[in-house]
N, C-alpha and C positions, 0 to 999 in steps of 0.2 A: 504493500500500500504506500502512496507517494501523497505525500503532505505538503501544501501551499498555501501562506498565508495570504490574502489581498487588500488594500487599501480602500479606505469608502474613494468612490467615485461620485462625478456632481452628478446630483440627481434631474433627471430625464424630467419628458412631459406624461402625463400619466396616460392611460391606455384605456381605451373606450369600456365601460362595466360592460364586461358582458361572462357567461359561463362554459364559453368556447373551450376546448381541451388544446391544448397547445402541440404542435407537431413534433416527428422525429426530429432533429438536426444535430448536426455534429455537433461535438464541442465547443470550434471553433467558430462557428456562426454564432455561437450565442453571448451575446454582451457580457462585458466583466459585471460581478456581483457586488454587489456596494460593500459587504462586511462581512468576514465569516472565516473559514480554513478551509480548505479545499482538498478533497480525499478521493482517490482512484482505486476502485474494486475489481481485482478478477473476480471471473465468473465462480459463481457461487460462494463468493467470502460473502462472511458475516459483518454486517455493516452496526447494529445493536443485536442483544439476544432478550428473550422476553424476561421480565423480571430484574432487569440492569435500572440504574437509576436513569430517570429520563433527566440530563444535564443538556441536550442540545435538540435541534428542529431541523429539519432537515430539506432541502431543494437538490431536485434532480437536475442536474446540467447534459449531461446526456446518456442514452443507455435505461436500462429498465432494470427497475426495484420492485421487488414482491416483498410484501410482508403479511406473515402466516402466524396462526396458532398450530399447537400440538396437541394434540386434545390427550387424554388420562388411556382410554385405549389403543395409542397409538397411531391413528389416524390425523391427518394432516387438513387445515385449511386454511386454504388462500384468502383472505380478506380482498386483494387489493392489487393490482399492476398500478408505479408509477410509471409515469413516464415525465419525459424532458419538459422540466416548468412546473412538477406537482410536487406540490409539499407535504411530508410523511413526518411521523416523529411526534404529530401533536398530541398531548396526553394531560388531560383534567389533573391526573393524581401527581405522586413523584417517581412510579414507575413505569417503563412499558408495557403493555400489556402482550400484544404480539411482538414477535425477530422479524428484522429486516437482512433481507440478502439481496447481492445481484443477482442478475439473471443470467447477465452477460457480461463482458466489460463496462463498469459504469462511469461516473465522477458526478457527486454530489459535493452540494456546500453544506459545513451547517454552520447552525448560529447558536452560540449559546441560550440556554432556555433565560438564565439569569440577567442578560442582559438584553432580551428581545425586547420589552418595555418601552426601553429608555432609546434604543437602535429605531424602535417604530415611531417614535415620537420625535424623531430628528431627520428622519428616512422617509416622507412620503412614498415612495416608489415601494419600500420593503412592506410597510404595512399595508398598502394596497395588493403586494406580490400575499403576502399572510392570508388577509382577509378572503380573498379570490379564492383561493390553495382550502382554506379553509371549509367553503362553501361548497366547492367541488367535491370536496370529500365527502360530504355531511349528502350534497345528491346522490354521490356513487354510492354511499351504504345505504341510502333508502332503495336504489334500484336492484340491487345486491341481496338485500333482504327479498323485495318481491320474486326475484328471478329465483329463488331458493326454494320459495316456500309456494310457489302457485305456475311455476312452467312446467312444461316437459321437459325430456331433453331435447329433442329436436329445437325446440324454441329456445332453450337455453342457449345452444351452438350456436342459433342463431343473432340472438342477440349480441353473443358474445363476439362473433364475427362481423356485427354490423358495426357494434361500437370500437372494434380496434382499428377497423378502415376509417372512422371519422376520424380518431385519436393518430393515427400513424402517416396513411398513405395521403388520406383524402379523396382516393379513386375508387376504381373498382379491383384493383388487386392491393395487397399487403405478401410483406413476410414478416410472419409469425416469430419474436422473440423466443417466446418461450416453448417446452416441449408440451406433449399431449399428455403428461404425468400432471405439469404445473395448471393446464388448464381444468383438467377432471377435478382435480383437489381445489380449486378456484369456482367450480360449478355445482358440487359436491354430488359428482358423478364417477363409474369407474373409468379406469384407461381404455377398455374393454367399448361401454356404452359410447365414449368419444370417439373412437375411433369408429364405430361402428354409424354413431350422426355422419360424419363428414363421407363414409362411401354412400349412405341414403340421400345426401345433399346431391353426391357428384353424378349418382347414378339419377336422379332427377333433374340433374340439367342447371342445379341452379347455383353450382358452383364449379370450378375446375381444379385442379389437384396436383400442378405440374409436377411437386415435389414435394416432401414431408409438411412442410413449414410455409412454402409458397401458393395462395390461394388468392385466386381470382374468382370475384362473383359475378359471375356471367348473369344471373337475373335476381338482379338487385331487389326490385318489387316484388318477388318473390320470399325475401327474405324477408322485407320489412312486414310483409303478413304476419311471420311468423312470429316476428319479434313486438306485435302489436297487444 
């Protein structure tokens, strides 16, 4: 892991309210961060683990973070895909309650919890980056919740497919960060049931399959039924 400090930077104009998911993009495209340390994850490090003291907040800059519980049987679930621009790490109490890991190559910032306060209160741009980050979250678990508790699986894939093309590509194809292990445990489905959606998608036409990870949705309106 590679550690880098950054300077606050002058603060920008702010950016239109809206609850848009922000795209993939490298690193490099992305603006420096007003104030924080800056930390690089290979794939699968542990970035916090559940139960660590919650001391910092966290923003993705590029690359995709899951953060999951363990449950007492053994069984795994995924809370959450960040991606580049979402902020993870927020927590009422003083611990975590789910581990955060990459997925892949990542780099996040964080910010100290102790001093986000007083950094928001001098920082327009960060408290508005907070606030946004925040809210996104608070929608993705209420949709998170519904999709758990009232889809099928077909619908579930569905969804889960419709919303990583808005969140990633923006088209009609994406490639898939994550494996079909991380999505089942994110859906609270098996690997088995997944993979078995995605050949009933492809053999119905309404999606393609060039590769494990690479999918194109060839009928888009088809999918959004599903995911309705």
């Amino acid at each position: 892991m590679q550690t880098a400090l950054l300077t606050k930077a002058s603060p920008s104009a702010l950016p239109v309210f809206t609850l848009e998911a922000p795209q993939f993009r490298k690193s490099g495209d992305i603006a420096a961060p007003a104030v924080g340390s800056v930390h690089s994850y290979a794939k699968d490090e542990e970035i916090f683990a559940e139960g660590d003291r919650a001391a910092y907040v966290y923003k993705v800059l590029s690359g995709v973070v899951r953060t999951s519980k363990l449950l007492s049987d053994g069984r795994r679930q995924i809370d959450a895909f960040h991606l580049a621009g979402d902020i993870f790490g927020i927590e009422a109490g003083d611990e975590y309650r789910f581990c955060a890991e990459s997925v892949g190559e990542c780099v996040v910032i964080a910010y100290r919890r102790g001093n986000l306060g007083a950094l928001m209160g001098s920082d327009s741009q960060l408290a508005q980056d907070m606030t946004m980050g925040m809210m996104r979250s608070l929608v993705r678990a209420q949709n998170h919740m519904l999709l758990l508790g009232r889809k099928s699986a077909l619908e579930k894939i569905a969804t889960f497919l419709v919303d990583m093309a808005e969140r990633t590509s923006g088209d009609d194809a994406l490639d898939l960060p994550m494996s079909r292990t991380d999505i089942a445990d994110h859906l609270g489905l098996t690997i088995e049931t997944v993979s078995r959606s995605f050949t009933q998608l492809e053999r119905q036409g309404i999606i393609e399959l060039p590769s494990a990870r690479h999918v194109v949705l060839s009928n888009k309106a088809a999918l959004e039924r599903l995911n309705a």
